[in-house]
Structure formats: C-alpha cells, structure tokens
C-alpha positions in Angstrom: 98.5 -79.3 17.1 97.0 -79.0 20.4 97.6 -75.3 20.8 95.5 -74.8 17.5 92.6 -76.4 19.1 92.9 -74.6 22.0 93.3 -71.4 20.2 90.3 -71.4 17.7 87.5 -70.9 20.2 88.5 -67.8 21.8 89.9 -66.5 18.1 86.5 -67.1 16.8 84.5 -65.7 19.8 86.9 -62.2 19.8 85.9 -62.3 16.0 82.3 -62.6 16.5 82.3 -60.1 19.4 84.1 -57.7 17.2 81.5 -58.3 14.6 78.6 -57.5 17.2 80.2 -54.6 18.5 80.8 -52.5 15.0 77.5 -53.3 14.1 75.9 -51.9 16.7 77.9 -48.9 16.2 77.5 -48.6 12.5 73.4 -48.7 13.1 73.0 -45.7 15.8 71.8 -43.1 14.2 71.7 -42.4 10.3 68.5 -42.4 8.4 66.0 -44.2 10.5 67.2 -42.6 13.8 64.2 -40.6 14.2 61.8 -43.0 13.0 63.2 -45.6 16.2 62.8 -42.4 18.5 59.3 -42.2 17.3 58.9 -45.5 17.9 60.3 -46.0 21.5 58.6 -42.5 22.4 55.1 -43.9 21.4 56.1 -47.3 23.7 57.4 -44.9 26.5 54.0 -43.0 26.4 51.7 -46.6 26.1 53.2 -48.0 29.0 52.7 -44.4 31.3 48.8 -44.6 29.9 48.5 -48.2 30.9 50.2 -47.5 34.4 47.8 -44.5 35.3 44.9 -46.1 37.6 41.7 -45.6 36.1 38.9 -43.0 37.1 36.7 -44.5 39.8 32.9 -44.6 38.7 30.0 -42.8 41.3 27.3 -44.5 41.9 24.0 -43.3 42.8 
C-alpha cells in the first residue's frame, strides 16, 4: 500500500498540469482573440505614454 501513497501525488499533479496545459491551448485565439489584442495593444500604448518625459514649461 505504500507504493499507492507514494504514487498519487505525482499522478494527480501530471493530471492537473495536463489540465492547465490544454486549457491554455484550447483558449488562444477563437472569438475573443482580437478583442484581447485590442486590449493588450491599448496597455502597450498606456505604458509608452506614461514613459515619455513630459514637456518642460518656460518661464519668463
């Protein structure tokens, strides 16, 4: 009975991993693809705005 015990862990972890791994394949692309593009584009373009160093003001 010991070799049961020390099986289950790793079984359940390969199961889980396997799990992980076709559901991150089944949800690239399809329906919504473009909407996440849209939406990591936007990000992209927030952060390169934020990183620009602002204009400096004359004085007079």
């Amino acid at each position: 009975m010991d070799y049961v015990s020390a099986l289950v862990p790793p079984v359940v972890m390969a199961v889980a991993f396997t799990a992980l791994i076709v559901t991150m394949v089944k949800s690239q692309g399809g329906a919504n693809k473009s909407k996440e593009d849209a939406a990591v584009d936007a990000a992209l373009a927030a952060h390169a705005e934020a990183e620009r160093p602002a204009p400096e003001r004359e004085t007079s």
